[in-house]
C-alpha positions as CSV (number, residue, x, y, z in Angstrom):
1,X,99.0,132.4,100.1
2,X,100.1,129.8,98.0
3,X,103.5,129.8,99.6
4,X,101.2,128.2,103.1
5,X,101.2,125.0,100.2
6,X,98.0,122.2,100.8
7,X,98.9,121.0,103.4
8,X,98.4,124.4,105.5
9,X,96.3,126.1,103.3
10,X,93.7,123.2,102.9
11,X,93.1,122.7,106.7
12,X,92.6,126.3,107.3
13,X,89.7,126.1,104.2
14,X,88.3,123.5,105.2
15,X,87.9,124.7,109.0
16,X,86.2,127.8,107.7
17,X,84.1,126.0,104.9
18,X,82.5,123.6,107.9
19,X,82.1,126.4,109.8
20,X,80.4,128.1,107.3
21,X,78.3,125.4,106.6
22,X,77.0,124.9,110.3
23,X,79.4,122.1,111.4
24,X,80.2,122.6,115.1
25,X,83.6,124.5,115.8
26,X,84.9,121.9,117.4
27,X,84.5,118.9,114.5
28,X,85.5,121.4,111.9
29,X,89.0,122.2,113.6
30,X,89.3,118.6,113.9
31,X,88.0,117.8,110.2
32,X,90.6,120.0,109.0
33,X,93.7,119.0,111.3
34,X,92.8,115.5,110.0
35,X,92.5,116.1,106.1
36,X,95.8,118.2,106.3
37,X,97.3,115.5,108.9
38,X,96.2,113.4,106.0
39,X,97.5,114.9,103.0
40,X,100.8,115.4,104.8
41,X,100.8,111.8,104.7
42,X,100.1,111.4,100.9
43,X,102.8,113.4,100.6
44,X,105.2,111.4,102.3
45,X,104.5,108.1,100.7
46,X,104.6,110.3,97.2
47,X,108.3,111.2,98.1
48,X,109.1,107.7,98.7
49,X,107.9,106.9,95.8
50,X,109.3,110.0,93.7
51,X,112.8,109.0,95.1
52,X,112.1,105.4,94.1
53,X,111.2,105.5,90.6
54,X,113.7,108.8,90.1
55,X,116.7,106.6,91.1
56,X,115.0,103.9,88.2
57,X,114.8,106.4,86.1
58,X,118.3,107.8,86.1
59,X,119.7,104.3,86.0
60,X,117.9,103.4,82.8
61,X,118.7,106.6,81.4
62,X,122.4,106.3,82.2
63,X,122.3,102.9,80.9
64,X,120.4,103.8,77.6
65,X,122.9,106.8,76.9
66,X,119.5,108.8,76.2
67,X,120.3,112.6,75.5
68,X,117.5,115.2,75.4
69,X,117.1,118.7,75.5
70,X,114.1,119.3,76.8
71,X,114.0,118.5,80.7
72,X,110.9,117.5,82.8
73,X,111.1,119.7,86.1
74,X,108.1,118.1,87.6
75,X,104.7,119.9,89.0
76,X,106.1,122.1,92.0
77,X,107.9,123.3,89.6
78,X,105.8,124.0,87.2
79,X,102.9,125.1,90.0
80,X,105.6,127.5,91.4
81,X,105.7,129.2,87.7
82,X,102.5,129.3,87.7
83,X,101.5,131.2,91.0
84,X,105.1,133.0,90.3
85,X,103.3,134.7,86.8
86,X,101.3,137.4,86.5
87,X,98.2,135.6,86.2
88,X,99.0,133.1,89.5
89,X,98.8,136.8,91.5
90,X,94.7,136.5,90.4
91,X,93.8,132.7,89.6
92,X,92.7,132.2,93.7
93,X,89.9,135.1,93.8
94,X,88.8,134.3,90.0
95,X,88.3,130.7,90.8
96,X,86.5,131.2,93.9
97,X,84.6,133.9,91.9
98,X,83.7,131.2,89.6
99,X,82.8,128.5,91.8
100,X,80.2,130.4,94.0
101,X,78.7,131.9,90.6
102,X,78.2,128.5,89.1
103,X,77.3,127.0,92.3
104,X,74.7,129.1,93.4
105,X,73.1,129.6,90.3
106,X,72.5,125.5,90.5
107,X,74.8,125.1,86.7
108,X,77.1,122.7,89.2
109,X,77.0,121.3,91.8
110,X,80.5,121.0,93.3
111,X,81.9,123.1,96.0
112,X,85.7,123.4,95.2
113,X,88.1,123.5,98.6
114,X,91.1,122.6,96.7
115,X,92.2,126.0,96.1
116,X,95.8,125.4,96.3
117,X,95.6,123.2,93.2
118,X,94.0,126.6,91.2
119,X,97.7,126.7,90.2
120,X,96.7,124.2,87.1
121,X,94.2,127.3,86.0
122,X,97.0,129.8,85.7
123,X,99.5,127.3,84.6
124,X,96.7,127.9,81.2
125,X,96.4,131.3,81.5
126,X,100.3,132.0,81.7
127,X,101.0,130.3,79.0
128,X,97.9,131.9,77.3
129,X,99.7,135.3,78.6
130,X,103.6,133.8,76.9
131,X,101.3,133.1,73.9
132,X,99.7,136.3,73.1
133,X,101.0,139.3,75.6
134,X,97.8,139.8,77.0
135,X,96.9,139.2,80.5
136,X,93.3,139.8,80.1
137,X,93.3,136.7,77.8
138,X,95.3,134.7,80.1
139,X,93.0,135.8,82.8
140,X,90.0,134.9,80.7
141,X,91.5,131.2,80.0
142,X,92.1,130.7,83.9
143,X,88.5,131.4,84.8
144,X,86.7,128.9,81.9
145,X,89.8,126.0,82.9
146,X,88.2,127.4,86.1
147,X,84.3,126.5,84.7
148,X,85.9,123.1,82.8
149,X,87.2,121.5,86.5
150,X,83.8,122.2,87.9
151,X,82.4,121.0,84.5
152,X,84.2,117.5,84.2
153,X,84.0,117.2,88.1
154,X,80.3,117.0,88.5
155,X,80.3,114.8,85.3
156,X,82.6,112.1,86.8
157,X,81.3,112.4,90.5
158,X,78.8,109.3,90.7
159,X,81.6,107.2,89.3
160,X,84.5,108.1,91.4
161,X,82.0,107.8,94.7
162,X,81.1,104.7,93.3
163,X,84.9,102.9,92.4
164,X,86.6,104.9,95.1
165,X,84.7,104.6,97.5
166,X,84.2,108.3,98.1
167,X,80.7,109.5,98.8
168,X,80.1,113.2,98.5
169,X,83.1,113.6,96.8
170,X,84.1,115.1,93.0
171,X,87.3,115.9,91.7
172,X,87.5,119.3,90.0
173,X,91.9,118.3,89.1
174,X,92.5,119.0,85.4
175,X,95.3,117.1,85.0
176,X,93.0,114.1,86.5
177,X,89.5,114.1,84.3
178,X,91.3,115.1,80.6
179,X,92.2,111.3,80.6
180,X,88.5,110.5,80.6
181,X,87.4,111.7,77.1
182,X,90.1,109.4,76.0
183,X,89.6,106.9,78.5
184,X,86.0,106.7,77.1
185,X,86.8,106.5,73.3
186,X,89.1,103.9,74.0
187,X,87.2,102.1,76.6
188,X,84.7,101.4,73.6
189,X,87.4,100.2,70.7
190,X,88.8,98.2,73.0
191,X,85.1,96.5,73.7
192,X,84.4,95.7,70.4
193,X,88.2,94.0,69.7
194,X,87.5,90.4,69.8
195,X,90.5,88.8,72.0
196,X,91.0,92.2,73.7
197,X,87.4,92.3,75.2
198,X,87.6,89.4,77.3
199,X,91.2,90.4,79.2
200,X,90.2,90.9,82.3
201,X,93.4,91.9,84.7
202,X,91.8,93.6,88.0
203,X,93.7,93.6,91.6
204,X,90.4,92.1,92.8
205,X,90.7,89.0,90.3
206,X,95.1,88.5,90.8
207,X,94.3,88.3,94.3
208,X,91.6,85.5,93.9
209,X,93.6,83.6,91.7
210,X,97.0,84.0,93.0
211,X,96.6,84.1,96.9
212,X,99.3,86.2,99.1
213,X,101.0,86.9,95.6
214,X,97.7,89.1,94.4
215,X,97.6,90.7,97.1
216,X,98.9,94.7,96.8
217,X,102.0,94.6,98.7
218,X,103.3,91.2,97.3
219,X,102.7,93.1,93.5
220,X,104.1,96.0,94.6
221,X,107.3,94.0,95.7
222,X,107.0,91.7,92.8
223,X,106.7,95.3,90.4
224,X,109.8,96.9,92.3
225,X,112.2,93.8,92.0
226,X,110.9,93.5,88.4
227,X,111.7,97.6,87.7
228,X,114.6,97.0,89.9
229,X,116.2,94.2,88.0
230,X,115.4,96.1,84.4
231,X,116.9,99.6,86.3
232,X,120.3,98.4,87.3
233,X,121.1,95.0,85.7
234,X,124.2,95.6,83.9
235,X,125.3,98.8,85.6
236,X,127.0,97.6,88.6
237,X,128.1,93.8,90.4
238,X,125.6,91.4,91.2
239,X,125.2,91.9,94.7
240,X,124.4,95.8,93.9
241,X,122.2,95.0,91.6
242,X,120.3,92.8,94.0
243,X,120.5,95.2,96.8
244,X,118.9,98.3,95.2
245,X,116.0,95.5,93.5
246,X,115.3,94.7,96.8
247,X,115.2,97.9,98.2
248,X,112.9,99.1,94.9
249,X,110.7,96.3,95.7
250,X,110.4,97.1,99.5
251,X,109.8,100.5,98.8
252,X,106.9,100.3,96.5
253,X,105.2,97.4,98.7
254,X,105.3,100.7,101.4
255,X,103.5,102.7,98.9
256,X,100.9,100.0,98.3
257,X,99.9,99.4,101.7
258,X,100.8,102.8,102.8
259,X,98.7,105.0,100.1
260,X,95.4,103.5,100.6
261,X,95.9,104.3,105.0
262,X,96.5,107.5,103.8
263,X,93.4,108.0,101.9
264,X,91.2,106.5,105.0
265,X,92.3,109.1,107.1
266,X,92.0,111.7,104.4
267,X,88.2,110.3,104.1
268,X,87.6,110.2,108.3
269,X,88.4,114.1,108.0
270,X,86.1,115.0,105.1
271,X,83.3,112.8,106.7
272,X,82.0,115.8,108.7
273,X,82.6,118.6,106.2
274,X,80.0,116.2,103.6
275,X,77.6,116.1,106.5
276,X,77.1,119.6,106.9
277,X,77.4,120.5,102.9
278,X,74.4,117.7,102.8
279,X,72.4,119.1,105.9
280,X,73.2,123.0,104.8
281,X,71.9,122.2,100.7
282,X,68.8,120.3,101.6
283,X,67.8,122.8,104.2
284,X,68.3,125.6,101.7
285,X,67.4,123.8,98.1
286,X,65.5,120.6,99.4
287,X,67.1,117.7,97.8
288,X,69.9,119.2,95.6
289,X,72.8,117.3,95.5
290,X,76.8,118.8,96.4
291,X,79.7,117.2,96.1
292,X,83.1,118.2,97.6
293,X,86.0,119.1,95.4
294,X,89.4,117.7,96.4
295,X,92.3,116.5,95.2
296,X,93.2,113.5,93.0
297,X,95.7,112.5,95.9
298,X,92.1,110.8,97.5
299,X,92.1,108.6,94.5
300,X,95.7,107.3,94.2
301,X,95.5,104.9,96.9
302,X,94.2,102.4,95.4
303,X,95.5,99.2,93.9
304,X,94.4,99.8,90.4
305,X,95.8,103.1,90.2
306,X,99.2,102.1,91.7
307,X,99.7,99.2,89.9
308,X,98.7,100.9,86.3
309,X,101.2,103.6,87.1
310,X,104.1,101.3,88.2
311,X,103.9,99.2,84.7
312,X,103.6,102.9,82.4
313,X,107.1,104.5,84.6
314,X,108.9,102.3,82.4
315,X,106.3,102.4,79.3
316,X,106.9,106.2,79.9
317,X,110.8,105.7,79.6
318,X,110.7,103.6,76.7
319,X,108.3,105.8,75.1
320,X,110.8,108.7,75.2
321,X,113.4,106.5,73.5
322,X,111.4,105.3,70.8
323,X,108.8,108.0,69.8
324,X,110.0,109.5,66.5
325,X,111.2,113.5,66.4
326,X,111.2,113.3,70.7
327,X,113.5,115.4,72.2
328,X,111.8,115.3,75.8
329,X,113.8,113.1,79.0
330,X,111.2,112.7,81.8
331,X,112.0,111.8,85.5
332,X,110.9,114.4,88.0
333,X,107.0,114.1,87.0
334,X,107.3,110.0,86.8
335,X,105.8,109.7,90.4
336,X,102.9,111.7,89.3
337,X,101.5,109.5,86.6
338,X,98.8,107.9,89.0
339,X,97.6,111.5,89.1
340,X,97.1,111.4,85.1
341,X,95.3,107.9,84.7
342,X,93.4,107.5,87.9
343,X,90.0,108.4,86.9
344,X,90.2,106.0,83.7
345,X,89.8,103.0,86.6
346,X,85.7,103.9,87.0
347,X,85.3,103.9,83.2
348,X,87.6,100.0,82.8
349,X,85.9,99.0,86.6
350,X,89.5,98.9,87.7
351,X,91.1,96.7,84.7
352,X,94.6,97.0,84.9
353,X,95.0,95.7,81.2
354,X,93.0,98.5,79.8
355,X,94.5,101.3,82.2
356,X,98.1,100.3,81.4
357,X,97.1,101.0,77.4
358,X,94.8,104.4,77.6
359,X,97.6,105.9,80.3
360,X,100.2,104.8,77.3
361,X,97.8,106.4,74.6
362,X,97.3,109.3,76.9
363,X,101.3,109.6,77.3
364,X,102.2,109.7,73.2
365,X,99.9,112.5,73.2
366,X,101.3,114.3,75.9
367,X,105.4,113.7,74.4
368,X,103.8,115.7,71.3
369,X,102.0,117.9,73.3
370,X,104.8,118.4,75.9
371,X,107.6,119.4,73.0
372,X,104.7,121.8,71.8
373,X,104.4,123.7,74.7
374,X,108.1,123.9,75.7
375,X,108.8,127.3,74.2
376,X,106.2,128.8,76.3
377,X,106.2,127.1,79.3
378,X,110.2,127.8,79.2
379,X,109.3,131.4,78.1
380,X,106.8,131.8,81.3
381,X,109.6,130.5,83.9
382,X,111.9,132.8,83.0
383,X,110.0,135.4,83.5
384,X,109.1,134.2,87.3
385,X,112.9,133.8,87.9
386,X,113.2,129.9,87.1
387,X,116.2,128.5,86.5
388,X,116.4,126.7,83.3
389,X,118.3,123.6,83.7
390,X,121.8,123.1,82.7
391,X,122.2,121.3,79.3
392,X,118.5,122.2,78.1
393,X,117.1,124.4,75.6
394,X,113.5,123.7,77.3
395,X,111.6,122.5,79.9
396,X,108.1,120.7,80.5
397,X,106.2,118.7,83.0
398,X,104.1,115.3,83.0
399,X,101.5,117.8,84.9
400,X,100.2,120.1,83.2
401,X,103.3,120.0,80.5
402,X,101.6,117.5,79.0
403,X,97.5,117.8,78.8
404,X,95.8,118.5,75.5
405,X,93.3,120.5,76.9
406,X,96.0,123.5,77.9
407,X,97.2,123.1,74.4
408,X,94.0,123.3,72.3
409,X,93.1,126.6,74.3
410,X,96.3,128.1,74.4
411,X,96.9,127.3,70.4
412,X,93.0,128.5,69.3
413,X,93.5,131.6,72.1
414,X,97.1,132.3,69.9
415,X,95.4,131.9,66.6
416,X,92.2,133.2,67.3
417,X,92.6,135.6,70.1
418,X,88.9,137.0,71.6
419,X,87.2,134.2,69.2
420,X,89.3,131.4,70.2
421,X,88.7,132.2,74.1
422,X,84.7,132.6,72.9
423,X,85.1,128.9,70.9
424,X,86.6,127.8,74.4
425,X,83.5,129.1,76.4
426,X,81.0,127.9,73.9
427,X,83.1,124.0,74.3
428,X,82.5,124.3,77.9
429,X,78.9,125.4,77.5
430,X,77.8,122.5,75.4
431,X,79.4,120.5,77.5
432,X,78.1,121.5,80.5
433,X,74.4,122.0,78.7
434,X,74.5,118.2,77.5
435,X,76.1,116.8,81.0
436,X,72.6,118.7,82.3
437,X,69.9,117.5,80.1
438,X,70.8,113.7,79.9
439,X,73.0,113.4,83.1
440,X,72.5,109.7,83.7
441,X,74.1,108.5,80.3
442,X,76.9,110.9,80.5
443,X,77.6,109.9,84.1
444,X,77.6,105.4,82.6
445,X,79.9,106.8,80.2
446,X,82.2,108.1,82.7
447,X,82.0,104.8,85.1
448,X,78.7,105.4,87.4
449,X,77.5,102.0,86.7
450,X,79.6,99.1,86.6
451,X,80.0,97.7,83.3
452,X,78.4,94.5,81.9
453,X,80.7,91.2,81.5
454,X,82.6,91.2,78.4
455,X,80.1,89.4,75.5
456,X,80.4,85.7,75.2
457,X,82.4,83.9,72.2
458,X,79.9,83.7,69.1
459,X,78.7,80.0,68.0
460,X,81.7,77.8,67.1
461,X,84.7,79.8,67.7
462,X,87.1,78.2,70.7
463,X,86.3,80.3,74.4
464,X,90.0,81.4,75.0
465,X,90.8,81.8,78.8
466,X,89.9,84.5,80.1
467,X,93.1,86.3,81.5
């Protein structure tokens, strides 16, 4: 099945899912042509944008002379190991399994239709598998990451619908919402740092200030020729140089205006599909709320997200270069970082400023946690028959190479076995319990409400402008 990829297998579960839920046969064929009509679309600009920042990255490397020995393959790759491991041949049935039970004993309240992307569950539980030789562990680990996406989807529904644009909608992607404990904690230092508190660096607020040159596709060409010009000055004649700036600067101004068309067209399928979820809950459990679980790819259209990610590709590259005892080279997974810091925009209400610094913070962590996890995730593709690299003693991925939460339950599931999978559940538990009993402040925490203006300079100190 997972061979059929999203943008098959989504379409086809989708058409039964509306189908199920009492949408006429007619608008459900055409909700799912449209979403996968849609996602094919996402998936397109993505390449252009892969092939974009890949060629930026190369060049920087080549020019840096940076030598590493642990490669990033990027996310099919990793997703292929996955579903290519023992535990890939179970993680569809035990999510679905997992979903329905939690769903229809009223603990969640999102229904999950983004099977394909189960692949991040037993990613977990094949490493878990690598870890300890037990596949009853590793099956164990793929059905609570399983519980967690539901988890940490329902938490941040109100405000994704409410930034995005989304209604109906949750996002149940692990390598999306682990950013948003640290999105939080950081969110809140950077609050109460006098100077820091007041930047204020939205797409909403460039555009008002700078006319045609805040608008998306004029950053996104400004961002290119700027990555452009830092890629290949130096490495070729000027006219070279200038060429491949401009056509770095072109191509991301595509994905900016591109992206978000995408998304709309993504959103105009899924409009039936929440109908009938809506109509099919309230008939059955009066005025119970459900969300429908998709993909991060519905959030990377906007400009916030873009722009963020365009700034941290070479953050990302210089981080490599500079972090002591690194021995990781990223480039494949580069185009996927709007993937990792999206859901941080609800939390900063789109602040570009802030994003930029927790998707940095979030990246330091996931260099230490990617060089951790190397041995086993290079362990785990050999034994699905992938080809290690030439030159490398290792391998990783931006997604899920480099999320903490993998590594905390592989590591206590190694150390701990039975207890450390039980200290798992019992995290999951108490955060599910407190996301229940006070749901409103855990949802503000995690960006329902928009957040109040930065406090005003205290008596006597100069007001600095406001950036």
């Amino acid at each position: 099945m997972d061979a059929l990829g999203a943008t098959v297998l989504l379409p086809i579960i989708i058409f039964v899912i509306a189908l199920v839920l009492g949408a006429r046969p007619g608008r459900a064929f055409r909700a799912g042509l449209t979403i996968g009509i849609a996602f094919i679309g996402i998936n397109l600009v993505l390449g252009l944008m892969l092939t974009t920042l890949g060629g930026v990255a190369q060049a920087i490397v080549t020019n840096t002379g940076m030598q590493r020995d642990i490669v990033d393959v990027g996310w099919p790759s990793a997703a292929a190991i996955a579903f290519g491991s023992s535990v890939g041949l179970w993680v569809i049935p035990i999510g679905i399994l997992v979903n329905v039970a939690l769903l229809f004993s009223g603990m969640t309240r999102t229904l999950n239709v983004d099977v394909w992307n189960f692949w991040h569950f037993a990613f977990v539980g094949s490493l878990v598998v690598a870890a300890t030789g037990s596949l009853g562990y590793g099956l164990l680990a793929a059905a609570l990451m399983a519980a967690l996406s539901l988890v940490l989807a329902d938490w941040t529904a109100k405000g994704v619908q409410r930034f995005y644009g989304v209604p109906g909608v949750s996002v149940p992607h692990l390598a999306s919402a682990q950013i948003v404990p640290l999105a939080i904690a950081l969110n809140w230092i950077m609050d109460r740092i006098p100077g820091v508190n007041r930047i204020r660096v939205d797409t909403e607020t460039v555009q008002r200030r700078l006319g045609v040159f805040g608008e998306p596709i004029v950053m996104g060409l400004i961002i290119g020729l700027v990555l452009g010009l830092v890629a290949y000055a130096g490495s070729a004649d000027a006219g070279t140089v200038i060429t491949k700036s401009l056509q770095t600067g072109m191509s991301l101004s595509a994905v900016m205006l591109l992206l978000p068309r995408m998304v709309k067209i993504l959103m105009e399928g899924l409009i039936p599909v929440s109908e009938a979820a809506r109509d099919f809950v309230q008939k059955r459990a009066g005025d119970r709320e459900i969300h429908v679980g998709l993909d991060s790819a519905i959030l990377i259209g906007h400009p916030a997200a873009i722009a963020s990610s365009l700034i941290l590709v070479p953050v990302a590259i210089l981080l490599s270069l500079v972090l002591p005892g690194n021995r990781i080279i990223l480039f494949a997974d580069l185009a996927v970082i709007p993937f990792v810091v999206a859901m941080a925009a609800p939390i900063v209400n789109g602040n570009v400023f802030r994003m930029v610094v927790i998707g940095a913070v979030t990246l330091v962590v996931g260099f230490y946690v990617g060089m951790a996890l190397s041995p086993l995730m290079t362990a785990t593709a050999a034994n699905s028959g992938f080809a290690i690299p030439a030159n490398a003693t290792g391998i990783t991925s931006v997604v899920d190479g480099f999320l903490y939460i993998p590594w905390i339950v592989i590591r206590l599931t190694e150390m701990l076995g039975l207890v450390g999978l039980l200290l798992v559940f019992l995290g999951v538990a108490a955060l599910l319990l407190v996301w229940r009993a006070a749901p409103r402040p855990m949802e503000r925490l995690a960006g329902a409400d928009e957040p109040a203006p930065a406090p005003l300079p205290t008596a006597g100190r100069p007001m600095g402008r406001r950036a």
